[in-house]
mmJSON file of the N, C-alpha and C atoms, coordinates in Angstrom:
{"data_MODEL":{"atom_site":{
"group_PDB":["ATOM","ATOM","ATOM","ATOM","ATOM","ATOM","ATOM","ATOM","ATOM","ATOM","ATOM","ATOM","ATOM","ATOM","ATOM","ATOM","ATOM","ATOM","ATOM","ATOM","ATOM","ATOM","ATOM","ATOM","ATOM","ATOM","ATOM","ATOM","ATOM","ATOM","ATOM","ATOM","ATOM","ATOM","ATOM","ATOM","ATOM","ATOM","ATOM","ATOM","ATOM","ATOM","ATOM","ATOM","ATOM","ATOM","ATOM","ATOM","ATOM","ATOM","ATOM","ATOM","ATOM","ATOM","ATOM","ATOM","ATOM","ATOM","ATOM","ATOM","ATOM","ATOM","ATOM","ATOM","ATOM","ATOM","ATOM","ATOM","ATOM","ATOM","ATOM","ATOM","ATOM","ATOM","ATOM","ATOM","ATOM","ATOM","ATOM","ATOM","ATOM","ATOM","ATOM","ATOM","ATOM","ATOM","ATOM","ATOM","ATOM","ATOM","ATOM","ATOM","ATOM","ATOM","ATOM","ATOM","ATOM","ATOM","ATOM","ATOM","ATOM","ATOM","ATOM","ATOM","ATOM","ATOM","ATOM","ATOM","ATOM","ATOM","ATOM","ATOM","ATOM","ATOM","ATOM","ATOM","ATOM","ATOM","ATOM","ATOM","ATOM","ATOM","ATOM","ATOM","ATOM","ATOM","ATOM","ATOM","ATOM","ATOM","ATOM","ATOM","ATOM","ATOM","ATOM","ATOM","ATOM","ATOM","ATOM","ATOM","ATOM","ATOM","ATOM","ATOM","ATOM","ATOM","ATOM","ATOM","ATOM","ATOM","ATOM","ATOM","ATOM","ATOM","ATOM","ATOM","ATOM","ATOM","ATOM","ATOM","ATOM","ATOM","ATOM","ATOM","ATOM","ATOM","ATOM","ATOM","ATOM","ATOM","ATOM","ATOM","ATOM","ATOM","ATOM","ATOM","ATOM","ATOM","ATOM","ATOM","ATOM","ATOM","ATOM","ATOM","ATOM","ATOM","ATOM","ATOM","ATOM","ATOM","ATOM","ATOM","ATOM","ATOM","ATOM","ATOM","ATOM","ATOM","ATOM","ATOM","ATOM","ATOM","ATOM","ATOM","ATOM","ATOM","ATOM"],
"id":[1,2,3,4,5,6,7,8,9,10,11,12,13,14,15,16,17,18,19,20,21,22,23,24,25,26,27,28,29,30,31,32,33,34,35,36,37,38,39,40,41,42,43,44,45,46,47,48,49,50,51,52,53,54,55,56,57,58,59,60,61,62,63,64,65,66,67,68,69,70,71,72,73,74,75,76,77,78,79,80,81,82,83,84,85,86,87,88,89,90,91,92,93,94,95,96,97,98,99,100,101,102,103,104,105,106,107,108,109,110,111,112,113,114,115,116,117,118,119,120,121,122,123,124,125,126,127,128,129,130,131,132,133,134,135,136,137,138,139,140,141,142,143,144,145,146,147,148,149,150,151,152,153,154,155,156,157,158,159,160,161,162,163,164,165,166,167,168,169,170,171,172,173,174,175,176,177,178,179,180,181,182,183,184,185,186,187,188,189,190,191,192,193,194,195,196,197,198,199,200,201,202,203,204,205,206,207],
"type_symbol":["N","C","C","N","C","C","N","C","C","N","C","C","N","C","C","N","C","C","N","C","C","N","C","C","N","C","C","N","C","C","N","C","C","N","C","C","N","C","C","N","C","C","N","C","C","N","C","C","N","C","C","N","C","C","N","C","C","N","C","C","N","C","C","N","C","C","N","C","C","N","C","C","N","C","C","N","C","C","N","C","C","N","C","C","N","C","C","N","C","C","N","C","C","N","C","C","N","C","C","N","C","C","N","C","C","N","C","C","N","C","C","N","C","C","N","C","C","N","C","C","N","C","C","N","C","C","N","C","C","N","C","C","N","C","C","N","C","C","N","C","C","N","C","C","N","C","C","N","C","C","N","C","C","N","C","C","N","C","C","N","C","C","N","C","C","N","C","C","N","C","C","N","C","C","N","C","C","N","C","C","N","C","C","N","C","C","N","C","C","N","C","C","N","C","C","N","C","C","N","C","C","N","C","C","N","C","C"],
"label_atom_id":["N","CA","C","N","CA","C","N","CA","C","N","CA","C","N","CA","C","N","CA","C","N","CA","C","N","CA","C","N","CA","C","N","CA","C","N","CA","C","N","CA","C","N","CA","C","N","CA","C","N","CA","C","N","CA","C","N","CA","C","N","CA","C","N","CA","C","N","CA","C","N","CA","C","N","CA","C","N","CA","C","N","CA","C","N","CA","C","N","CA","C","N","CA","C","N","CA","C","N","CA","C","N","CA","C","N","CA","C","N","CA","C","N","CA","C","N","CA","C","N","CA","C","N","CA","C","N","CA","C","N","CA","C","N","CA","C","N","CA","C","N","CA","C","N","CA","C","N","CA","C","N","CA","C","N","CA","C","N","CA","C","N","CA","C","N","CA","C","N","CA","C","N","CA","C","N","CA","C","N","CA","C","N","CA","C","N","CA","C","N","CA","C","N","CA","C","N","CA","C","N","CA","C","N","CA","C","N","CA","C","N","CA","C","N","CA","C","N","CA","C","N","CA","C","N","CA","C","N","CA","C","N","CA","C","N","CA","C","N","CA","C"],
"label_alt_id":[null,null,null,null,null,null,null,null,null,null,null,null,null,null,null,null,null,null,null,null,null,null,null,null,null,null,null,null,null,null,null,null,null,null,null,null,null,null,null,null,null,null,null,null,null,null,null,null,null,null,null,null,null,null,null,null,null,null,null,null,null,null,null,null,null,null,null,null,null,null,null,null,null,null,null,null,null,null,null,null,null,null,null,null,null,null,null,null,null,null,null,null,null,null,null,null,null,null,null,null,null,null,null,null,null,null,null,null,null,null,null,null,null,null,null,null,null,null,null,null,null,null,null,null,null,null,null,null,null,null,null,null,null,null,null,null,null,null,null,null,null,null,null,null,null,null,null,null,null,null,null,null,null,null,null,null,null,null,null,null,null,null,null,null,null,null,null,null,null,null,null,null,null,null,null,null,null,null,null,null,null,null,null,null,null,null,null,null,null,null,null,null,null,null,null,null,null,null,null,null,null,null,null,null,null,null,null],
"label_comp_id":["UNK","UNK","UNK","UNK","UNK","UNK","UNK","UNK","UNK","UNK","UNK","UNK","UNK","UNK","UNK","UNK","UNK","UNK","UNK","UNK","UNK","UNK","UNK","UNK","UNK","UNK","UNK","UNK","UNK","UNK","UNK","UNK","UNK","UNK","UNK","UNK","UNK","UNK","UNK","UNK","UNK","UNK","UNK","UNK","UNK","UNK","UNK","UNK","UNK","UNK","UNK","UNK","UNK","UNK","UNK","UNK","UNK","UNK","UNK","UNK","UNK","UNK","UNK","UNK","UNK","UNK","UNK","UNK","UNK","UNK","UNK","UNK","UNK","UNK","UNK","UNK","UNK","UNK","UNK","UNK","UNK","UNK","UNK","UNK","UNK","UNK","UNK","UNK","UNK","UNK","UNK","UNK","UNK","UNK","UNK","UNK","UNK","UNK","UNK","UNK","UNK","UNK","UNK","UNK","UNK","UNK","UNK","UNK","UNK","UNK","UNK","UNK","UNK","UNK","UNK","UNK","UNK","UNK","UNK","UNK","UNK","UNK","UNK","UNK","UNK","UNK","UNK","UNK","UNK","UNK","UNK","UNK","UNK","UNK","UNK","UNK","UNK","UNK","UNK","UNK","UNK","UNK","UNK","UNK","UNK","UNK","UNK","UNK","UNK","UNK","UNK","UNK","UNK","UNK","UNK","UNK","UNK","UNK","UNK","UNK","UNK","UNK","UNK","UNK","UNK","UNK","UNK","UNK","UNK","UNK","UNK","UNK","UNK","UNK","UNK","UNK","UNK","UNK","UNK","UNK","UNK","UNK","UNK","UNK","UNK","UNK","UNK","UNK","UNK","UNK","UNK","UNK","UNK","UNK","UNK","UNK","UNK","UNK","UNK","UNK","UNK","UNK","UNK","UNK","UNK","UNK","UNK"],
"label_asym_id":["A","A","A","A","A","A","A","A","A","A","A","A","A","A","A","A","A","A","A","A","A","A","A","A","A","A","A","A","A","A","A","A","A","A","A","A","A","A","A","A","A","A","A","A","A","A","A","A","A","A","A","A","A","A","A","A","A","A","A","A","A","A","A","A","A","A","A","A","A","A","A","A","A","A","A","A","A","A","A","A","A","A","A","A","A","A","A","A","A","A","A","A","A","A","A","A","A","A","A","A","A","A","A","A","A","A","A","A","A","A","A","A","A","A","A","A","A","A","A","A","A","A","A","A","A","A","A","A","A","A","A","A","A","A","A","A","A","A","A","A","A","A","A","A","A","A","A","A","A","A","A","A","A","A","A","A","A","A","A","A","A","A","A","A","A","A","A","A","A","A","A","A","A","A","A","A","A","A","A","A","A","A","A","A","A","A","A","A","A","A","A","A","A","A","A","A","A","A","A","A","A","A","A","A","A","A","A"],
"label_entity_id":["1","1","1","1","1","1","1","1","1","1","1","1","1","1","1","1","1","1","1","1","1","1","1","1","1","1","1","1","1","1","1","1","1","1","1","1","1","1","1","1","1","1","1","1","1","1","1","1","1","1","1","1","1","1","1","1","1","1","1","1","1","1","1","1","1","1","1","1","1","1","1","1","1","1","1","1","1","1","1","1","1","1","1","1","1","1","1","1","1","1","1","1","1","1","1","1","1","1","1","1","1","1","1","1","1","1","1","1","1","1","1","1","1","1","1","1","1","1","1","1","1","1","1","1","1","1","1","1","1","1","1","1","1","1","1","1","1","1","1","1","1","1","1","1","1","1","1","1","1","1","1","1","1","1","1","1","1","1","1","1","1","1","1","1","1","1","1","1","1","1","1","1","1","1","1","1","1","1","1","1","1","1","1","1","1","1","1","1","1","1","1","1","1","1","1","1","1","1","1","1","1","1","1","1","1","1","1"],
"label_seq_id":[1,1,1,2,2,2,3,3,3,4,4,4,5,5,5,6,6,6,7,7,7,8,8,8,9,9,9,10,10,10,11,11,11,12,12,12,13,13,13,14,14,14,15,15,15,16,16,16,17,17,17,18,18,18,19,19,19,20,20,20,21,21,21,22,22,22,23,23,23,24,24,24,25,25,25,26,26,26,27,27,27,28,28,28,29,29,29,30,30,30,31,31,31,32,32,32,33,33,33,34,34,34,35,35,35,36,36,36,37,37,37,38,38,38,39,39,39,40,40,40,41,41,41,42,42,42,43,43,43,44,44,44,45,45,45,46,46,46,47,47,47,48,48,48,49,49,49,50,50,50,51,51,51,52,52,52,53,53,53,54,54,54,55,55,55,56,56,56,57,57,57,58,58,58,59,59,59,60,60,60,61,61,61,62,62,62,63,63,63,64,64,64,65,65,65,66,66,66,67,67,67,68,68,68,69,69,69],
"pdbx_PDB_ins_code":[null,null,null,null,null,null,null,null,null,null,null,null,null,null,null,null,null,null,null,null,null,null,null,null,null,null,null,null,null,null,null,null,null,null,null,null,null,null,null,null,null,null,null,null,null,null,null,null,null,null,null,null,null,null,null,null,null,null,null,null,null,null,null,null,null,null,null,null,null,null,null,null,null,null,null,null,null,null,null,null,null,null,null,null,null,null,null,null,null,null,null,null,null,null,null,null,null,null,null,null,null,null,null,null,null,null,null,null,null,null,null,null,null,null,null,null,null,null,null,null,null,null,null,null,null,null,null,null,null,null,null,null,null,null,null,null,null,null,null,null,null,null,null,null,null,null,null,null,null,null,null,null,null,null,null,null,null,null,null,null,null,null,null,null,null,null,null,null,null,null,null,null,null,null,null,null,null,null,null,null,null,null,null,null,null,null,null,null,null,null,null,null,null,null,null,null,null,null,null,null,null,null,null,null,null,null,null],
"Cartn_x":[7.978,8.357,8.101,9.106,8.773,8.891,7.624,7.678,7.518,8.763,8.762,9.347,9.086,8.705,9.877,10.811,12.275,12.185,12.056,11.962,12.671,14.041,15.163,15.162,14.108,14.152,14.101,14.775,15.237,16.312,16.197,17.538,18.552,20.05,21.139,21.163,20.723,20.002,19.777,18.997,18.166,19.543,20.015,20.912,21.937,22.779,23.835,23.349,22.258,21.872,21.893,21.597,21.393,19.759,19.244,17.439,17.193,16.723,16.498,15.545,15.25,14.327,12.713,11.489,10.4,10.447,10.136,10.183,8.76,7.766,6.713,6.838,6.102,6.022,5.642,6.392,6.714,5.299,4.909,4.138,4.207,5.076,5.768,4.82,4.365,3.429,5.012,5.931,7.129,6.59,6.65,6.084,6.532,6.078,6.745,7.592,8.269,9.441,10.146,9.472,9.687,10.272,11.426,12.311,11.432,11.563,11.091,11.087,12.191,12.652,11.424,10.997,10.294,8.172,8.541,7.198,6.953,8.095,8.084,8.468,9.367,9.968,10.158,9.393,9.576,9.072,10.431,9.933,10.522,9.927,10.461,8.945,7.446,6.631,5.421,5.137,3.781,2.695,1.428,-0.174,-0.593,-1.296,-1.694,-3.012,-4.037,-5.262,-5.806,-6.218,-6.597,-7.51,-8.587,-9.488,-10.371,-10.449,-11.129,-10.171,-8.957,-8.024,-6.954,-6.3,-5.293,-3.775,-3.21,-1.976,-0.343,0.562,1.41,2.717,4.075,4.901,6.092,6.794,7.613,8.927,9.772,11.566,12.273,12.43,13.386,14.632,14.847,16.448,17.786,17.131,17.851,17.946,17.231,16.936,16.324,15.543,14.487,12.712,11.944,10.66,9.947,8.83,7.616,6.187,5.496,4.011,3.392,2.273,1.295,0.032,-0.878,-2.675,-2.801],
"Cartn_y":[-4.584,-3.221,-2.941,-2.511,-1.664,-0.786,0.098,1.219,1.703,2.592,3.151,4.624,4.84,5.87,6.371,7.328,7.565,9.396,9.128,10.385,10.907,12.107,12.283,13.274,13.255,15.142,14.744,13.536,13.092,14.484,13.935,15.217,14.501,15.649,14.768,13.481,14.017,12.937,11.268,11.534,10.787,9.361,10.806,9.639,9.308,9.929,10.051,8.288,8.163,6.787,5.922,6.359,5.082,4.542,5.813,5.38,5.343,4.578,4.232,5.755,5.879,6.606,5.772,6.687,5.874,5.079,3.823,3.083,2.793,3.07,2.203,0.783,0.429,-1.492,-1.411,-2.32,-2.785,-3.314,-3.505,-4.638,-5.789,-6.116,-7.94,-8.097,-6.899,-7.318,-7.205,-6.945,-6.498,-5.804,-5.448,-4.614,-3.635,-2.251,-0.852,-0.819,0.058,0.021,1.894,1.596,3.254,3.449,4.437,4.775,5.113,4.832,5.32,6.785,7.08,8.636,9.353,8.864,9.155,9.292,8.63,8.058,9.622,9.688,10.38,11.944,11.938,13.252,14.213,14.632,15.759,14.353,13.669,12.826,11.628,10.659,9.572,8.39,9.226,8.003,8.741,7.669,8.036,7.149,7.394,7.043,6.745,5.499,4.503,4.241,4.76,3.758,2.779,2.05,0.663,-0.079,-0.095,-0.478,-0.16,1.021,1.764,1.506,1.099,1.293,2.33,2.521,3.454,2.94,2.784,2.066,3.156,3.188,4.086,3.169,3.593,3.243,3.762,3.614,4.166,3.819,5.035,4.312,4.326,3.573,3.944,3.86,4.723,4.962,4.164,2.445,1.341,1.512,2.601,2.381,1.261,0.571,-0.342,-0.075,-0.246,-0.126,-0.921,-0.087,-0.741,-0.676,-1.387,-1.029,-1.49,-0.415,-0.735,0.072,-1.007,-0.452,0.344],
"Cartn_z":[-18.678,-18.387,-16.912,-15.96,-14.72,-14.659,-14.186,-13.665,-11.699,-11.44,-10.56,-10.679,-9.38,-8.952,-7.773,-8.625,-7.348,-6.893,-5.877,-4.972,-4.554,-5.176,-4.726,-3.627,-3.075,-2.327,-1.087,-0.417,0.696,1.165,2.429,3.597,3.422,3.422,3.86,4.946,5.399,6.672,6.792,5.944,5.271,4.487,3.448,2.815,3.441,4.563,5.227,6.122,6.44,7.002,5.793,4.741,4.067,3.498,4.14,3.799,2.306,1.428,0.461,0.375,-1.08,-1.723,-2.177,-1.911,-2.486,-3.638,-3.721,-5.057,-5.206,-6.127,-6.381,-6.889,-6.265,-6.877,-8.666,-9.141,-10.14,-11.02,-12.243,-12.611,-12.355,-11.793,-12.028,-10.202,-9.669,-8.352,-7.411,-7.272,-6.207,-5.157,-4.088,-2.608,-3.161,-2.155,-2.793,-1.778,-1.765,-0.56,-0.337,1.504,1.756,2.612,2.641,3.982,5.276,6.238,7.614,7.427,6.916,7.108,6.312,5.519,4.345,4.476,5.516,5.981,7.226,8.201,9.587,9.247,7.958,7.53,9.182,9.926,11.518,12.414,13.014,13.731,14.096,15.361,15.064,15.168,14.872,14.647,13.707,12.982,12.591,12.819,12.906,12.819,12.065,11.938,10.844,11.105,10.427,10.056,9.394,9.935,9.169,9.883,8.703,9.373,10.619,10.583,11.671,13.11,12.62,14.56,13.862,14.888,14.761,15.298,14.451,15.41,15.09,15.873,15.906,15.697,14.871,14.341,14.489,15.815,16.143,16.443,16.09,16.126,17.663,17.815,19.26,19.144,20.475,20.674,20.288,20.164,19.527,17.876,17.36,16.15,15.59,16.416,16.286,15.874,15.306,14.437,15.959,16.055,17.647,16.887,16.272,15.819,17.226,17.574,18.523,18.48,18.744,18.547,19.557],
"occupancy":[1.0,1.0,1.0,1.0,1.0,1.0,1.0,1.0,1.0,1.0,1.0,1.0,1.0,1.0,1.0,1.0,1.0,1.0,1.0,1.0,1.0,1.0,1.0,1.0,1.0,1.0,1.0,1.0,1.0,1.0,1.0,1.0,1.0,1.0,1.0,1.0,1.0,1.0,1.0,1.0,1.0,1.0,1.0,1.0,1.0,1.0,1.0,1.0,1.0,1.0,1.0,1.0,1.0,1.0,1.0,1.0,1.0,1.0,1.0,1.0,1.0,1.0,1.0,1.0,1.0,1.0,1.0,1.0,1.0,1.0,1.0,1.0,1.0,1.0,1.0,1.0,1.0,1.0,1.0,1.0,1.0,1.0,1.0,1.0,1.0,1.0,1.0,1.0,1.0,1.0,1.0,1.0,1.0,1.0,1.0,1.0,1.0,1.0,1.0,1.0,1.0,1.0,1.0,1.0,1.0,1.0,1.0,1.0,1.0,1.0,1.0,1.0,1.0,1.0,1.0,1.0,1.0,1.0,1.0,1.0,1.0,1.0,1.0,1.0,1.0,1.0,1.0,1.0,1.0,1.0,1.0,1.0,1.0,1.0,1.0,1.0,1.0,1.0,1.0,1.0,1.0,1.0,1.0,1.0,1.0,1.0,1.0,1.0,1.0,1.0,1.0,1.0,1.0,1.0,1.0,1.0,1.0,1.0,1.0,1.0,1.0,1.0,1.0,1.0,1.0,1.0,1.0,1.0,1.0,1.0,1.0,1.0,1.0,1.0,1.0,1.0,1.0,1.0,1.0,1.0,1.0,1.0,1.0,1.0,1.0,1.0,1.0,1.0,1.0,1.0,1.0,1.0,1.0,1.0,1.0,1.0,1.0,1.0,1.0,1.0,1.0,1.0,1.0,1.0,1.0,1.0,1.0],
"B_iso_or_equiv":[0.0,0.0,0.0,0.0,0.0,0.0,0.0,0.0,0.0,0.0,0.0,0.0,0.0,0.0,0.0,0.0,0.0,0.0,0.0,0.0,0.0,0.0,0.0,0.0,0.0,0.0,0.0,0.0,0.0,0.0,0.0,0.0,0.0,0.0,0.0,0.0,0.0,0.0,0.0,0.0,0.0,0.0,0.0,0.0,0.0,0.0,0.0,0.0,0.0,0.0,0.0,0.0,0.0,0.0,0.0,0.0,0.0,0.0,0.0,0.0,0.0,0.0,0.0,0.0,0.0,0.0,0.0,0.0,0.0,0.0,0.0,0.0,0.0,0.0,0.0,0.0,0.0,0.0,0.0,0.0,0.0,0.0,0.0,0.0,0.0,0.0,0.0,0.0,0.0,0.0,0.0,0.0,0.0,0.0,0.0,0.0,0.0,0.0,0.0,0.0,0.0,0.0,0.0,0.0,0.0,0.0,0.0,0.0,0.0,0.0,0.0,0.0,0.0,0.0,0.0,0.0,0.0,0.0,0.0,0.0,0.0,0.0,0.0,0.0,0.0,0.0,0.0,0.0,0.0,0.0,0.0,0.0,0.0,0.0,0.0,0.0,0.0,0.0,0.0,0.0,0.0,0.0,0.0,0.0,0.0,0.0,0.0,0.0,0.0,0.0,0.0,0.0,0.0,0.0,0.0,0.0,0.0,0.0,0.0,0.0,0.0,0.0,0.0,0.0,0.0,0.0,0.0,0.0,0.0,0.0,0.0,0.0,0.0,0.0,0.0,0.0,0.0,0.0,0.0,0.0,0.0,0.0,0.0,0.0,0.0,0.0,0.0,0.0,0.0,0.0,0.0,0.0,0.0,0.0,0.0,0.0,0.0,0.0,0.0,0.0,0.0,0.0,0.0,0.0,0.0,0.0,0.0],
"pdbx_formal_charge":[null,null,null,null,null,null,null,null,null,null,null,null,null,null,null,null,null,null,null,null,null,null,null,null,null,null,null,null,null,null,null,null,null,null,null,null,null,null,null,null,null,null,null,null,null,null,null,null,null,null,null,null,null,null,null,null,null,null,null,null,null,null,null,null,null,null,null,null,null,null,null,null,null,null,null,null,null,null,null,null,null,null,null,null,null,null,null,null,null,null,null,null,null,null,null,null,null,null,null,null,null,null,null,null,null,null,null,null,null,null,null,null,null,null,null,null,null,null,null,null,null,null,null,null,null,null,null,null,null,null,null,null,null,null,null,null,null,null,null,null,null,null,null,null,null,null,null,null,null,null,null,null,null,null,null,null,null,null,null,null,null,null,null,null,null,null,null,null,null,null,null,null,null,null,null,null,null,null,null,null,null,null,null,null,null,null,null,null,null,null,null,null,null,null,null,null,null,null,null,null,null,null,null,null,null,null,null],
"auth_seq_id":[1,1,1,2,2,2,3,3,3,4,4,4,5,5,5,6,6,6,7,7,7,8,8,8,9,9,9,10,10,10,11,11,11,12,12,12,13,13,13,14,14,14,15,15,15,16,16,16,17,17,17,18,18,18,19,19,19,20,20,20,21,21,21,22,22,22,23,23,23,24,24,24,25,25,25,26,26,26,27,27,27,28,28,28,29,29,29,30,30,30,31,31,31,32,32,32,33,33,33,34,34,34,35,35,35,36,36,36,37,37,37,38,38,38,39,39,39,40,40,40,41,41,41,42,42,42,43,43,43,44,44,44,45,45,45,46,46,46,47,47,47,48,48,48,49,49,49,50,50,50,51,51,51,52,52,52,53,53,53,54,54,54,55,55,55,56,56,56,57,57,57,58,58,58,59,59,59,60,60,60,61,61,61,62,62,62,63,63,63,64,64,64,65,65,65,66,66,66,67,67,67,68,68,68,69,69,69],
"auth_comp_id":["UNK","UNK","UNK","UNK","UNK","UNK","UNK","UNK","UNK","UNK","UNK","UNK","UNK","UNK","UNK","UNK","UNK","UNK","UNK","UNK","UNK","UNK","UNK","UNK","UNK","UNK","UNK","UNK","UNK","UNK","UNK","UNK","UNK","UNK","UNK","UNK","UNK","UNK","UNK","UNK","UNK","UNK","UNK","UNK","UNK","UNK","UNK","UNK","UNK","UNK","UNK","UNK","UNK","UNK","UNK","UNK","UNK","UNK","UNK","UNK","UNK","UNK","UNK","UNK","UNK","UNK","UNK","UNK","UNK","UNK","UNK","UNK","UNK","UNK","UNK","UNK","UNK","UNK","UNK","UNK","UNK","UNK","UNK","UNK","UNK","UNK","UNK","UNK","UNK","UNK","UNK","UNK","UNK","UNK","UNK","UNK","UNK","UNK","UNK","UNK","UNK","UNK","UNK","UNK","UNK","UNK","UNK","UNK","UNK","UNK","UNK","UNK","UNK","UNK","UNK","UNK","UNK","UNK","UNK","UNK","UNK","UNK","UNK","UNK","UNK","UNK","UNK","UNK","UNK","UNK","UNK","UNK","UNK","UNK","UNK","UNK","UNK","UNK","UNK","UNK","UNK","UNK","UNK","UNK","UNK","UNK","UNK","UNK","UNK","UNK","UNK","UNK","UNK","UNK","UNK","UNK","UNK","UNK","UNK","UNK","UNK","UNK","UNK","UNK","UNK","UNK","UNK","UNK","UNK","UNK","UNK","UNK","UNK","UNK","UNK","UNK","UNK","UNK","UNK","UNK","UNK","UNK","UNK","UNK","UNK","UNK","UNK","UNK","UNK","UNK","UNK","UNK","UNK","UNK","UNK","UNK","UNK","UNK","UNK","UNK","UNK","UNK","UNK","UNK","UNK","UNK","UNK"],
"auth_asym_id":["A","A","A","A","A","A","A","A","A","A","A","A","A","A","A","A","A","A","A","A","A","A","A","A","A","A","A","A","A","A","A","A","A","A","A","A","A","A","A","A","A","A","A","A","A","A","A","A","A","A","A","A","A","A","A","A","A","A","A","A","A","A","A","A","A","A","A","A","A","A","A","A","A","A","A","A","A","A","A","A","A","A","A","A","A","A","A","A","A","A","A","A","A","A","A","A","A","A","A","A","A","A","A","A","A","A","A","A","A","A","A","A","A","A","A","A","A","A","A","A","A","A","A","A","A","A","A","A","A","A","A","A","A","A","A","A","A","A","A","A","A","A","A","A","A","A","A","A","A","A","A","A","A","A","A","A","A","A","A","A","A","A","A","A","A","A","A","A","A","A","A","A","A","A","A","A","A","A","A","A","A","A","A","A","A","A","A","A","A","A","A","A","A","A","A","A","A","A","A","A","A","A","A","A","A","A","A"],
"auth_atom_id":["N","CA","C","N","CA","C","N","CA","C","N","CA","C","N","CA","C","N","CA","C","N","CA","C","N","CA","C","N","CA","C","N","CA","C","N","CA","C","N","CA","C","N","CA","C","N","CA","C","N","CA","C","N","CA","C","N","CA","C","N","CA","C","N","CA","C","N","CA","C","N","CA","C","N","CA","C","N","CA","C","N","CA","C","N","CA","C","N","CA","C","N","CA","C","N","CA","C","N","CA","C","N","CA","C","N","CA","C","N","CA","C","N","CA","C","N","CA","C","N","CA","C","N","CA","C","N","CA","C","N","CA","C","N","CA","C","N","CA","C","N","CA","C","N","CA","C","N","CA","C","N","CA","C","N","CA","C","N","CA","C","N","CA","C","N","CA","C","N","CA","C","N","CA","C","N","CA","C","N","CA","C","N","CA","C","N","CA","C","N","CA","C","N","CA","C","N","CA","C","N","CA","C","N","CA","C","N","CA","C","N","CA","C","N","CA","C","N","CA","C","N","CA","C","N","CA","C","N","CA","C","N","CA","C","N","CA","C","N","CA","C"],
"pdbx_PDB_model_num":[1,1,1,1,1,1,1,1,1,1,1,1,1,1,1,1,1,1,1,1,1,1,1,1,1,1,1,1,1,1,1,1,1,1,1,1,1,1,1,1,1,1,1,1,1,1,1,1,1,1,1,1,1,1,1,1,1,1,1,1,1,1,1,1,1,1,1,1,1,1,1,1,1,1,1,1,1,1,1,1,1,1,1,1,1,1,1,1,1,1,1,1,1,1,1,1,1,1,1,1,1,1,1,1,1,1,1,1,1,1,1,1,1,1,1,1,1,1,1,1,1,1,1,1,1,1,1,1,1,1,1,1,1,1,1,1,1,1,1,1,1,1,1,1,1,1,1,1,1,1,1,1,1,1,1,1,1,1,1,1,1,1,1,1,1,1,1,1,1,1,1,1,1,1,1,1,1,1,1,1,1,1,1,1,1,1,1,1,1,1,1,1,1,1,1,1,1,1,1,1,1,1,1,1,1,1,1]
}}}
């Protein structure tokens, strides 16, 4: 049996790109899998802790993904 988890309350926006909706990972151990859009909702980066650093996740103008500590 899988269970996930679908999050329809994405922006036109959102789907007009093509950004997937939240899925929770599966029993079978699958990754979960989350739109950028979904993550940034007002934005183009968000802030990540881990492990006591802070690292930032941001889209650029290429529409390219930049992680940096």
């Amino acid at each position: 049996m899988t269970e996930t988890i679908d999050s329809t309350d994405g922006s036109a926006e959102d789907r007009a790109r093509g950004d997937r909706p939240v899925v929770a990972a599966s029993v079978t151990g699958l990754p979960k899998i989350i739109s950028f859009s979904s993550l940034v909702k007002c934005g183009d980066e968000v802030w990540i802790e881990h492990g006591g650093s802070l690292y930032r996740l941001r889209r650029t103008k290429q529409d390219k993904l930049i992680l940096t500590k």
